[in-house]
VOBA-1610 file (N, C-alpha, C; in pm, whole numbers, padded with zeros to 5 digits, always signed):
BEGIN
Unk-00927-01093-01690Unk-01050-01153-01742Unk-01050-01145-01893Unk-01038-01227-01938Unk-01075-01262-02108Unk-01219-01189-02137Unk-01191-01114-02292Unk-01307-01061-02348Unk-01402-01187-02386Unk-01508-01160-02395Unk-01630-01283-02414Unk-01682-01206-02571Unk-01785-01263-02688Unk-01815-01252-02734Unk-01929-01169-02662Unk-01981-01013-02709Unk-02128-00927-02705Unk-02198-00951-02735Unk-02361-00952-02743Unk-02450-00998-02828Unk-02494-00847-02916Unk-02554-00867-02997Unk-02586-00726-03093Unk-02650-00602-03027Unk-02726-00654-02925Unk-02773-00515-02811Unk-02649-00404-02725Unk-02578-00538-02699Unk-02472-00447-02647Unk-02340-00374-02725Unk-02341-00427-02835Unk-02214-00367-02930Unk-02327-00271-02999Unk-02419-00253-02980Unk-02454-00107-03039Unk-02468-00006-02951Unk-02490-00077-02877Unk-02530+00039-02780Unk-02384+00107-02732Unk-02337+00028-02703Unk-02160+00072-02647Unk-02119+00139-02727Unk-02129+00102-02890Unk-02074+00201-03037Unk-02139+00343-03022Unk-02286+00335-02986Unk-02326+00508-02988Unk-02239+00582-02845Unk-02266+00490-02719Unk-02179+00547-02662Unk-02073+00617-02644Unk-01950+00534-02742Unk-01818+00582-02800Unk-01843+00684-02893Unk-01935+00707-02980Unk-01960+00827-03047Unk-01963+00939-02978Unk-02060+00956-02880Unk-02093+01048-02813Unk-01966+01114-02749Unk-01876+00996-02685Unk-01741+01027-02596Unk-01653+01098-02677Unk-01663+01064-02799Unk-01540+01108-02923Unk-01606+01237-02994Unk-01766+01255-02989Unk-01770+01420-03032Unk-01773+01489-02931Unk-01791+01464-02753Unk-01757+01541-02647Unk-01588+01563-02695Unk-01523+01499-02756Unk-01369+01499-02718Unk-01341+01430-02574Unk-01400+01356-02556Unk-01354+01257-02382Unk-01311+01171-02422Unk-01215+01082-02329Unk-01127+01014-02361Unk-01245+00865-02361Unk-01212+00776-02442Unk-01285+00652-02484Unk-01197+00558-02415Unk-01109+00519-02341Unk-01038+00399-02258Unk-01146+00301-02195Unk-01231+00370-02127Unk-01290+00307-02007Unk-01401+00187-02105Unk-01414+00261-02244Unk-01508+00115-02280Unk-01479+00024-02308Unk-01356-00018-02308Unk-01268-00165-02302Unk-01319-00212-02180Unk-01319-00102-02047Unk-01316-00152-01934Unk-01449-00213-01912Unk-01548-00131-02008Unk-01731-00162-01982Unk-01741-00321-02045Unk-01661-00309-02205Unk-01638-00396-02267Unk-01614-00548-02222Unk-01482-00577-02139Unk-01433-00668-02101Unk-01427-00705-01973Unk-01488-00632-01866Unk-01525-00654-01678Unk-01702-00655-01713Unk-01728-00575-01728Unk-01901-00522-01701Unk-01930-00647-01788Unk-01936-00616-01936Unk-02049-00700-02002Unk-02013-00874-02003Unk-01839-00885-01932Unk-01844-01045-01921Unk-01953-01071-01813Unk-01949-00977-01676Unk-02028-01005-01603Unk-02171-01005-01643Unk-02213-00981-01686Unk-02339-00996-01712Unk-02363-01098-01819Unk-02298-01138-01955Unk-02308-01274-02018Unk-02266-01360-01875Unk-02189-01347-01820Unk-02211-01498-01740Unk-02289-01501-01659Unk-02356-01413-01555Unk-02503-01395-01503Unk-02624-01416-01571Unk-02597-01428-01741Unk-02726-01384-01800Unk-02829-01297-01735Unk-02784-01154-01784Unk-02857-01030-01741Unk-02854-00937-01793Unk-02964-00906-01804Unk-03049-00830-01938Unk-02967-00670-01925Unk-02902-00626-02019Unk-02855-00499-01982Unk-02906-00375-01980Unk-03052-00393-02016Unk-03144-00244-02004Unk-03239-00329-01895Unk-03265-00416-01797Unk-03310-00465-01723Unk-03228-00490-01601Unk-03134-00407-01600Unk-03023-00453-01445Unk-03086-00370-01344Unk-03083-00468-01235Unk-03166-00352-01107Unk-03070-00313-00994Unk-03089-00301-00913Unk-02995-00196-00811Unk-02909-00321-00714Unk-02959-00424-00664Unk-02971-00540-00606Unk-02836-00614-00711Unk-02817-00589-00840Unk-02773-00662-00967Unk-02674-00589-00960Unk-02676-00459-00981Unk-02575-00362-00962Unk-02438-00348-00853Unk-02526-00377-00698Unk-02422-00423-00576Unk-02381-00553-00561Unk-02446-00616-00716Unk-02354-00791-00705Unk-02239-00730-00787Unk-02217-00686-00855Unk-02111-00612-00997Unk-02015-00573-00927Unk-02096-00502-00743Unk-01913-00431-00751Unk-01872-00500-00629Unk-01938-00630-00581Unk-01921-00744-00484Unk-01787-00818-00582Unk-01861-00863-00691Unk-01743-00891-00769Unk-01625-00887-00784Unk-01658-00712-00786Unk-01510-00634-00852Unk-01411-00662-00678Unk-01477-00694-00615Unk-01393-00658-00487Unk-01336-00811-00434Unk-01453-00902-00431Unk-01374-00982-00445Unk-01277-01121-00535Unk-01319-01045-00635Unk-01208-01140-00722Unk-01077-01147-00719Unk-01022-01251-00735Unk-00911-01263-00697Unk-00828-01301-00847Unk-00647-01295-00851Unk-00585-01320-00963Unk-00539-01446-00913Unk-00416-01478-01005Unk-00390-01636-01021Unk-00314-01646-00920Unk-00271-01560-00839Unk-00183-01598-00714Unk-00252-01603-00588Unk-00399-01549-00615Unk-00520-01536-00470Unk-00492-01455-00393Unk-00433-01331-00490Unk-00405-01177-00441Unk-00539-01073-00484Unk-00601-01031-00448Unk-00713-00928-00464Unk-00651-00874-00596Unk-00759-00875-00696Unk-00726-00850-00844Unk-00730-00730-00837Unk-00849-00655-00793Unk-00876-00459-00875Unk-00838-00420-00706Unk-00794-00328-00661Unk-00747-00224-00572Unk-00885-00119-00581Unk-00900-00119-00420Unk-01033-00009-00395Unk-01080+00103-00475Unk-00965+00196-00505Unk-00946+00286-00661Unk-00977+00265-00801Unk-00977+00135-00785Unk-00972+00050-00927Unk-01082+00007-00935Unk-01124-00094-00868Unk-01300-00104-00852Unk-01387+00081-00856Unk-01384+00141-00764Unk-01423+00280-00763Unk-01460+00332-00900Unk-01297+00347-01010Unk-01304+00363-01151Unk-01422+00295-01189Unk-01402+00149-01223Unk-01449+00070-01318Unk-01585+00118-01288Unk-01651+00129-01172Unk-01807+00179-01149Unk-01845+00305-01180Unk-01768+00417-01195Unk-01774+00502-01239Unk-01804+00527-01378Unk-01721+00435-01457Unk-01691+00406-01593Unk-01854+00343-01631Unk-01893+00272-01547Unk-02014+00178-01564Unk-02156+00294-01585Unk-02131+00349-01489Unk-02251+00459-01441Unk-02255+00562-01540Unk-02146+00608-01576Unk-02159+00674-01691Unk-02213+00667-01812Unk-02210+00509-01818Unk-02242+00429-01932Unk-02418+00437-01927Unk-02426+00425-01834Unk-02573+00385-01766Unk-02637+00539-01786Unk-02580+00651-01741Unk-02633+00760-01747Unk-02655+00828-01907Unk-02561+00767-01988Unk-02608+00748-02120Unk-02716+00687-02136Unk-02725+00584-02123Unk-02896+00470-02168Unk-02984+00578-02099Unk-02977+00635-02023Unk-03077+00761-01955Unk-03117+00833-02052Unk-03024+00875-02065Unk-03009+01028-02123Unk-03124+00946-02288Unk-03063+00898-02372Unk-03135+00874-02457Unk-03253+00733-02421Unk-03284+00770-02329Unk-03424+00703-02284Unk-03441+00537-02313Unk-03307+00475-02333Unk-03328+00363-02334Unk-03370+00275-02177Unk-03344+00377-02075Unk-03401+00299-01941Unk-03440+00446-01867Unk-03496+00421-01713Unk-03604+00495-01656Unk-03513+00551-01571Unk-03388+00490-01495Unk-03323+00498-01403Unk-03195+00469-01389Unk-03120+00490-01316Unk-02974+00433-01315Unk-02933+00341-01210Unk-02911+00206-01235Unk-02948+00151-01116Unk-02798+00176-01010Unk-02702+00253-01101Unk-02581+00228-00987Unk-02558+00418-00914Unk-02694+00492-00964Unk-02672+00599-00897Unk-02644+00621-00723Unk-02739+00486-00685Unk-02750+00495-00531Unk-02666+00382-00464Unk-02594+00373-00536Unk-02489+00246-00511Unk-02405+00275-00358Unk-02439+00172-00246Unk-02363+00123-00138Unk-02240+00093-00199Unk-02159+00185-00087Unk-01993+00146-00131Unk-01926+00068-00053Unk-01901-00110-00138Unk-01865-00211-00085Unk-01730-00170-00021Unk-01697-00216+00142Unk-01572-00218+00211Unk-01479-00312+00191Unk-01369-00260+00124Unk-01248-00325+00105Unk-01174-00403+00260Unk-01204-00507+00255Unk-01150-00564+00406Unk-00966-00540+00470Unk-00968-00475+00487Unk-00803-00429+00514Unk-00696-00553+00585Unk-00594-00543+00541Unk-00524-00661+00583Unk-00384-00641+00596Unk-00319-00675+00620Unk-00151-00642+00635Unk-00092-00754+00508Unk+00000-00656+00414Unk+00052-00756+00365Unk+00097-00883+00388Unk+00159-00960+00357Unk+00196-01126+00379Unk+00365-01150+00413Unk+00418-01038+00330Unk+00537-01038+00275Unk+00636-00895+00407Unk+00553-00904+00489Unk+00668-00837+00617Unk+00751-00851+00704Unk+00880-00815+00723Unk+00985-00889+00759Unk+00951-00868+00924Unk+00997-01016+00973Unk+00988-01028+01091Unk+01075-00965+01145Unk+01121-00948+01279Unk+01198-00880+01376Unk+01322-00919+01342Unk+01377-01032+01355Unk+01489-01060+01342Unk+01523-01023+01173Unk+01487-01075+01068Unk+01464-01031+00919Unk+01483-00871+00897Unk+01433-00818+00957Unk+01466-00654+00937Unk+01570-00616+01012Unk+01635-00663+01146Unk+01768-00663+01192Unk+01865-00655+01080Unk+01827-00816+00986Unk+01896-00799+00931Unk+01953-00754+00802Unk+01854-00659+00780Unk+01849-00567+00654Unk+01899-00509+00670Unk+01846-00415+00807Unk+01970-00274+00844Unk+02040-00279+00867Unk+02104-00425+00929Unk+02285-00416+00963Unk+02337-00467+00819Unk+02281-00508+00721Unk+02304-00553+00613Unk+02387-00373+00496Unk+02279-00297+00526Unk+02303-00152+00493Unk+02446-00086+00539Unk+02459-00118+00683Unk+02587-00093+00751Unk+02709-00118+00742Unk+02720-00231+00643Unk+02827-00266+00588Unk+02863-00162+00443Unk+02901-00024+00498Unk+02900+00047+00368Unk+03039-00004+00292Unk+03142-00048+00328Unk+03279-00053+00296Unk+03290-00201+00196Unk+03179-00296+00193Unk+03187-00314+00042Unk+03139-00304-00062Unk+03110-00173-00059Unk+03083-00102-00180Unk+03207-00083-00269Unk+03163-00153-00399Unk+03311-00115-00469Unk+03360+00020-00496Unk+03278+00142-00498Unk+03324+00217-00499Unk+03271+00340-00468Unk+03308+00468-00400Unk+03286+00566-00348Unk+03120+00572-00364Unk+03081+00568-00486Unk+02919+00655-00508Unk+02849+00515-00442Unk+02888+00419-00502Unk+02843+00286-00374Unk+02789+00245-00252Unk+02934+00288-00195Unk+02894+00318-00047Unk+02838+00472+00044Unk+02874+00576-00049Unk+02792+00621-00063Unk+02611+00616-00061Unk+02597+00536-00125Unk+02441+00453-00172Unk+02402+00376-00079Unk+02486+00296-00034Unk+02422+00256+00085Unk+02401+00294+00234Unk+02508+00388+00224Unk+02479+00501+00378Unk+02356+00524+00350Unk+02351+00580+00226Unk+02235+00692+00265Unk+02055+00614+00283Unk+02112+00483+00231Unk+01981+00413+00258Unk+01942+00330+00388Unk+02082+00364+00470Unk+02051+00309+00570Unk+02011+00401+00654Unk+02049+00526+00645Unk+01948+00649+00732Unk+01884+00599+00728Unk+01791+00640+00596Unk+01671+00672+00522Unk+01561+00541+00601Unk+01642+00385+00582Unk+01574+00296+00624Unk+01566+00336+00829Unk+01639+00359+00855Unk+01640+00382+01061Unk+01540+00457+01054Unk+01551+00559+00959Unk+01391+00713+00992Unk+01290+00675+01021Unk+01268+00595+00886Unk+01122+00524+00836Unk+01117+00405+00980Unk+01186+00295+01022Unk+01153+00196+01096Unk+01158+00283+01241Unk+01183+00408+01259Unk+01173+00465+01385Unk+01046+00555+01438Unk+01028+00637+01305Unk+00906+00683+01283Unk+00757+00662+01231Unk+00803+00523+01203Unk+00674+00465+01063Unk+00596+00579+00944Unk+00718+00656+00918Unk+00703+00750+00815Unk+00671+00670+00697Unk+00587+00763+00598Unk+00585+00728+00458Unk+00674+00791+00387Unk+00726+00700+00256Unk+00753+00765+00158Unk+00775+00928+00084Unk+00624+00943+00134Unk+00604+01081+00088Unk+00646+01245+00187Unk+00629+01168+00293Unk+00667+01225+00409Unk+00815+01250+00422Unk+00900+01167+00387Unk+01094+01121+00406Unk+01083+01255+00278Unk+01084+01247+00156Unk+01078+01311+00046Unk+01097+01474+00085Unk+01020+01477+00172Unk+01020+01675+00164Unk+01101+01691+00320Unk+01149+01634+00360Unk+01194+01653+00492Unk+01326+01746+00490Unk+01315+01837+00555Unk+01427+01910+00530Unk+01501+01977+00702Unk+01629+01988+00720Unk+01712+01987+00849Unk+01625+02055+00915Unk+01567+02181+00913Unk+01479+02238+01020Unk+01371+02185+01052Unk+01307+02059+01023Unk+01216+01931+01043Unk+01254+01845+01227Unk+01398+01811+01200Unk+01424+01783+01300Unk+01443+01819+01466Unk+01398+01794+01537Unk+01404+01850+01674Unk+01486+01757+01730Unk+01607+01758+01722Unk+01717+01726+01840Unk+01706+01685+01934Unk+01656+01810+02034Unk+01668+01785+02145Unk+01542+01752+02178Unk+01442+01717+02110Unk+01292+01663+02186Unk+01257+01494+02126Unk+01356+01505+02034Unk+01366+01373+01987Unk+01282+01351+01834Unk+01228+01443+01781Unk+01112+01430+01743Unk+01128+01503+01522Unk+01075+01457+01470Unk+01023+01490+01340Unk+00922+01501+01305Unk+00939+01635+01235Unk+00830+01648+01164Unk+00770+01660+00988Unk+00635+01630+01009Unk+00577+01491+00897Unk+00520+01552+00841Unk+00519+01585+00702Unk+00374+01692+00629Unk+00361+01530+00536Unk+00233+01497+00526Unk+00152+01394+00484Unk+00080+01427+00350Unk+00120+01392+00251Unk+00073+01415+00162Unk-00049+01339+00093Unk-00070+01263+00191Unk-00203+01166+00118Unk-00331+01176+00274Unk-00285+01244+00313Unk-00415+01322+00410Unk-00392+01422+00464Unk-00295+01465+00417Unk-00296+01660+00355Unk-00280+01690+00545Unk-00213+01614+00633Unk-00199+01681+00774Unk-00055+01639+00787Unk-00018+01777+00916Unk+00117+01739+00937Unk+00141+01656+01112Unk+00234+01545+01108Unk+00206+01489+01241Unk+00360+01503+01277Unk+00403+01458+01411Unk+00508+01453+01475Unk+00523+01317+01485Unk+00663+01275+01439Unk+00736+01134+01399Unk+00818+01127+01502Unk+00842+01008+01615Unk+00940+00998+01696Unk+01044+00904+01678Unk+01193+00962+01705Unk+01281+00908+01660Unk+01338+00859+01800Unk+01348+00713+01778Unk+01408+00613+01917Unk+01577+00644+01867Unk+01678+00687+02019Unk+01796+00652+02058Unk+01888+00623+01915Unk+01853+00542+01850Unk+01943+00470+01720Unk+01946+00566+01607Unk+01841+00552+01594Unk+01779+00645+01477Unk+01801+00798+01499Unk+01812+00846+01598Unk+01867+00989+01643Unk+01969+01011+01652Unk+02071+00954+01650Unk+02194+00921+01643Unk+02283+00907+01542Unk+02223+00838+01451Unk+02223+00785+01289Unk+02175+00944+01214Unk+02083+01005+01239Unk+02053+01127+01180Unk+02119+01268+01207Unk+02167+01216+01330Unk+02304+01349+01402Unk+02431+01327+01300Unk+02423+01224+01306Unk+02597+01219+01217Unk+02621+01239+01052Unk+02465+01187+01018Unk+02385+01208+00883Unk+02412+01350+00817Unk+02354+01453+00911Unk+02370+01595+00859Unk+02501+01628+00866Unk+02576+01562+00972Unk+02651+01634+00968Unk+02756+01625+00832Unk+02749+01549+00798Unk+02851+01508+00677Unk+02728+01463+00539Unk+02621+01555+00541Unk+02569+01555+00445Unk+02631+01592+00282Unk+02678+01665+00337Unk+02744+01728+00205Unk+02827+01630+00121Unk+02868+01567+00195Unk+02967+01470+00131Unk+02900+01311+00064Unk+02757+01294+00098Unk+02639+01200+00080Unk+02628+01191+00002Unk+02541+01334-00033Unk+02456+01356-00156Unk+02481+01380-00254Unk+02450+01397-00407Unk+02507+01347-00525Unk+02515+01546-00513Unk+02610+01575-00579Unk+02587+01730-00613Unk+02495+01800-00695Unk+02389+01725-00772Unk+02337+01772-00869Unk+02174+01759-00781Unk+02209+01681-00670Unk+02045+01705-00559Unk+02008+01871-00492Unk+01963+01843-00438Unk+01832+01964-00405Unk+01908+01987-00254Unk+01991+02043-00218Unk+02059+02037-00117Unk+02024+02087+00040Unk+01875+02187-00005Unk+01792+02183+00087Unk+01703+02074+00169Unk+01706+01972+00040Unk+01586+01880+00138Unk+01747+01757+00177Unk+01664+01740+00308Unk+01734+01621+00393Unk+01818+01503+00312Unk+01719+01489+00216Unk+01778+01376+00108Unk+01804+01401+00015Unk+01839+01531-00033Unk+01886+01580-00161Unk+01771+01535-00297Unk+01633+01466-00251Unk+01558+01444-00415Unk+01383+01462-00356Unk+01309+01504-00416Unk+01182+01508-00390Unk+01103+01373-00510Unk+01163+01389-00624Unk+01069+01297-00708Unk+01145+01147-00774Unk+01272+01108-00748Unk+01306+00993-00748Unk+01325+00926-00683Unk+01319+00954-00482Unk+01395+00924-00381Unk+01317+00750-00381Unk+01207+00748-00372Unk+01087+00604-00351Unk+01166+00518-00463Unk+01175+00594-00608Unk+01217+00418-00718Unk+01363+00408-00652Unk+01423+00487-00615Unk+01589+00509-00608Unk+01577+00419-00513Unk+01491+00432-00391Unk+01501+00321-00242Unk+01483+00168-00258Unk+01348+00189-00348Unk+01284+00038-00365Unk+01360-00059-00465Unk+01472-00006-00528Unk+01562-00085-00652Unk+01650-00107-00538Unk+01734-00020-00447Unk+01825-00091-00313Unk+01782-00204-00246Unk+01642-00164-00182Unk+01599-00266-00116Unk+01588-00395-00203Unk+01517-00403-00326Unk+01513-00529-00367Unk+01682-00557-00394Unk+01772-00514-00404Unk+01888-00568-00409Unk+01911-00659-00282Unk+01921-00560-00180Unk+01944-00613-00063Unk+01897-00748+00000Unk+01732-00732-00043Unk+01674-00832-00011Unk+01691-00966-00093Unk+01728-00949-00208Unk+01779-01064-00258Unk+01916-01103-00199Unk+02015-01009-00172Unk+02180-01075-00145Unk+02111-01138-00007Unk+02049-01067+00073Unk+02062-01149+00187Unk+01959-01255+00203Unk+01898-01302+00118Unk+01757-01411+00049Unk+01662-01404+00150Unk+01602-01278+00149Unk+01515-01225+00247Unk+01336-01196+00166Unk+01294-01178+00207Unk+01124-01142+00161Unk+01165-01020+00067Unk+01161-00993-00031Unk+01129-00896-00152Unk+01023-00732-00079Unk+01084-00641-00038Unk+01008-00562-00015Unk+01004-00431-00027Unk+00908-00350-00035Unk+00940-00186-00058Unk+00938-00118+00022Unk+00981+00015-00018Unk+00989+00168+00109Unk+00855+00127+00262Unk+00764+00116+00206Unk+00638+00149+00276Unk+00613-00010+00351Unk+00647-00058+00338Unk+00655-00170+00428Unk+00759-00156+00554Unk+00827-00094+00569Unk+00891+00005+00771Unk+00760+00051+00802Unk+00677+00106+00740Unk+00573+00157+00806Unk+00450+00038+00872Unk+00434-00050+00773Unk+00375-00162+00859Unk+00459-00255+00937Unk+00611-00218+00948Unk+00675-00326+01038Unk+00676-00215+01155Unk+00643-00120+01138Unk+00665-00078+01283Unk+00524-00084+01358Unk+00421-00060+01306Unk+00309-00128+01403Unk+00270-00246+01425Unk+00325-00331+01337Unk+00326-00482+01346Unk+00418-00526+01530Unk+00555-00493+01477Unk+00659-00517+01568Unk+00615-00452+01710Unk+00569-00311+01709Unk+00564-00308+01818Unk+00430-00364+01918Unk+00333-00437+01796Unk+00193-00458+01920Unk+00252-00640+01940Unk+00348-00693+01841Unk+00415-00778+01926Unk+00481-00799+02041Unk+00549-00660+02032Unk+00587-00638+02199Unk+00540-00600+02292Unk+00424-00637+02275Unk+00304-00566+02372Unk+00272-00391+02362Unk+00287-00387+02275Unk+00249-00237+02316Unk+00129-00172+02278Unk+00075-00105+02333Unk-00094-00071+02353Unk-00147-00015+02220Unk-00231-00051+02157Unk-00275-00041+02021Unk-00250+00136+01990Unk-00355+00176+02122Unk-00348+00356+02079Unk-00227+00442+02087Unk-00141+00386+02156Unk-00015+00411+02144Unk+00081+00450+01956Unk+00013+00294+01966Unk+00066+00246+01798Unk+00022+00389+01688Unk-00159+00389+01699Unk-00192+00450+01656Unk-00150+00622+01631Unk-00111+00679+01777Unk-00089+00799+01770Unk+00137+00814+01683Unk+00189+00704+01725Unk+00300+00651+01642Unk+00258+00702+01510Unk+00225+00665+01435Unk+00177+00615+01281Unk+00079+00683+01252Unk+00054+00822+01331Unk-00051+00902+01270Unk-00208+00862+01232Unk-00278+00784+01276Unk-00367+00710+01220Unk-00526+00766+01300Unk-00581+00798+01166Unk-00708+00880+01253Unk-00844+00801+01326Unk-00815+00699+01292Unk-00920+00548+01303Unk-00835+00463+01360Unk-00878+00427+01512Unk-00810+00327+01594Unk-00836+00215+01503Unk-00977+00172+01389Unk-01024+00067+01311Unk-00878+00059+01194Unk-00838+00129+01172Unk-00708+00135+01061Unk-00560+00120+01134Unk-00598+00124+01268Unk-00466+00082+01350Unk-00476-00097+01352Unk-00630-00104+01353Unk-00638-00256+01432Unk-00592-00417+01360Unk-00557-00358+01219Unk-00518-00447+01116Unk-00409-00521+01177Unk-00339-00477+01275Unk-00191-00507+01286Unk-00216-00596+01409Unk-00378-00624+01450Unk-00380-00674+01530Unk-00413-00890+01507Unk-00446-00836+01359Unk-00454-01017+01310Unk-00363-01079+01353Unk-00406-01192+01404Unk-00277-01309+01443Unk-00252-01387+01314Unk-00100-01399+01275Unk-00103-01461+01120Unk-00031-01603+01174Unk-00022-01707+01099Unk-00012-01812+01149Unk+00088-01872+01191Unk+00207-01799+01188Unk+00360-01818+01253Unk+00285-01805+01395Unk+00238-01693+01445Unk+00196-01665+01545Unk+00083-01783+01615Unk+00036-01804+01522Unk-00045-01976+01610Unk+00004-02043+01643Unk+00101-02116+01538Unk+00208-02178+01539Unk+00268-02170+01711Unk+00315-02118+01730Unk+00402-02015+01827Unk+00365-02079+02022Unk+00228-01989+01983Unk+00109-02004+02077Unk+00059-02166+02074Unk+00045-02254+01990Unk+00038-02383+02017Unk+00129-02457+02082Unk+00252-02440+02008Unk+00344-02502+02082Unk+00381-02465+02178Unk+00373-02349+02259Unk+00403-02280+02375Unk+00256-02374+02508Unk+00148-02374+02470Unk+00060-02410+02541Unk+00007-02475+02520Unk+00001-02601+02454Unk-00099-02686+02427Unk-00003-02822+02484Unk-00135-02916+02600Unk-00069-02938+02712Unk-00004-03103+02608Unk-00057-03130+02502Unk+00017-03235+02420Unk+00173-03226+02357Unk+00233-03213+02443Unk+00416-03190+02394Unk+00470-03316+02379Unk+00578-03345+02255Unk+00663-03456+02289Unk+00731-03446+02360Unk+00819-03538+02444Unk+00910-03536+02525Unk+00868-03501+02695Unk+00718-03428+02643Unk+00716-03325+02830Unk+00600-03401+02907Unk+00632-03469+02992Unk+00530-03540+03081Unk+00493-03468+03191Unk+00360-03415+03201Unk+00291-03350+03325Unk+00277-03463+03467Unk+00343-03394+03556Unk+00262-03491+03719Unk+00168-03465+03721Unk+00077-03541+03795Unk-00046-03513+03859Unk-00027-03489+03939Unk-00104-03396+03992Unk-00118-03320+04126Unk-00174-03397+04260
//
């Protein structure tokens, strides 16, 4: 969003603001943000900024949620909207404080729901086939650390598409994680602080038996030789620069680490398989956060039309 010209009410008021922030010693960033989101919105509403009411307030972060950028991708991220209102309220709790208004209208602020959706950009069944057999070809790698590089991302990729592990989860995994003989891994979750049990299908258990065993010879020597993958804090950029390689040689959809995790609940409620199922798969504490995977996207209409819709070329129905 382009900065708009202020009118004189609001560039003073914002200036004492920034005073105040700079003799607290607090960091002053966010009034660009008040600056150039908040007060465009309101020059183009024409709305009085010591006159905004609560009603005015839940249009601001209607806004923030759904605006979109030039590709008609959701512009600010739930976190990001969150900030910017924060940033706002603060602002607001200033005009309080020095009595330029009575109230704050975004103290009691309803928190608009981000509509959840599955990315666009997830490789279909056959498409992720052929990523991972794409990985399997370690031998033309030109050279040792190479193929090297790509073994190890083709574990890494079987774990994740077996378990619908995250990122953060693969990272700390270390050999006494694995259960062998029950089939099973285990998951410490770092972005909801619980640990779950990851199940590893036939392939992927197999792929991780032979993995350890010739670990030593994998991993770079200067890794962490305790954890499974030898790295805790580069392993995600190290994966997602392979994958976009990959996905370009084989002129496939562009994608990162954390997208196995939505192809595996995607793929499997394609194959019929029972949502809560999915759910207890993928750790998910809200069958409502499982159910995303249940949108039909339009390959899938596609699909379903031509499969049943009794207007076919070529196919003439008898009458009965």
């Amino acid at each position: 969003t382009g900065e708009k010209k202020m009118n004189e009410e609001q560039e003073k008021l914002l200036s004492e603001y920034k005073d105040e922030l700079l003799l607290l010693g607090k960091d002053i960033t966010n009034i660009s943000t008040i600056k150039v989101i908040f007060f465009n919105f309101l020059n183009d509403k024409e709305i009085d900024l010591l006159r905004l009411k609560i009603g005015q307030a839940e249009q601001f972060q209607t806004y923030l949620v759904s605006l979109n950028n030039d590709k008609e991708q959701i512009r600010y991220s739930k976190n990001s909207v969150l900030n910017i209102i924060s940033y706002v309220k603060s602002f607001y709790n200033f005009l309080k404080r020095k009595k330029y208004i009575l109230t704050n209208p975004f103290n009691n602020l309803r928190r608009s729901r981000h509509s959840k959706s599955l990315p666009k950009n997830i490789l279909n069944e056959d498409d992720m086939n052929k990523l991972l057999t794409g990985f399997t070809d370690y031998m033309r790698g030109k050279n040792l650390r190479f193929k090297r590089r790509l073994y190890k991302a083709h574990v890494i990729c079987e774990l994740m598409y077996s378990t619908g592990a995250r990122i953060n989860e693969i990272v700390k995994l270390k050999e006494e994680d694995i259960d062998f003989k029950r089939g099973t891994v285990t998951l410490n979750d770092s972005k909801t602080k619980r640990i779950r049990t990851g199940i590893l299908n036939e392939y992927a258990l197999n792929v991780l038996k032979y993995y350890i065993e010739i670990k030593g010879m994998v991993l770079d020597i200067k890794g962490n030789i305790s954890l499974l993958f030898g790295s805790k804090y580069n392993l995600k950029i190290w994966l997602n620069e392979i994958l976009k390689e990959e996905c370009v040689r084989l002129k496939l959809t562009k994608i990162s680490s954390h997208y196995f995790r939505h192809a595996v609940g995607y793929h499997l409620l394609r194959s019929g398989c029972d949502i809560r199922y999915i759910q207890a798969i993928l750790g998910h504490k809200k069958l409502t956060t499982t159910a995303i995977y249940t949108k039909i996207d339009k390959e899938d209409l596609r699909n379903i039309l031509d499969k049943y819709h009794p207007r076919q070329f070529g196919v003439k129905k008898n009458d009965e």
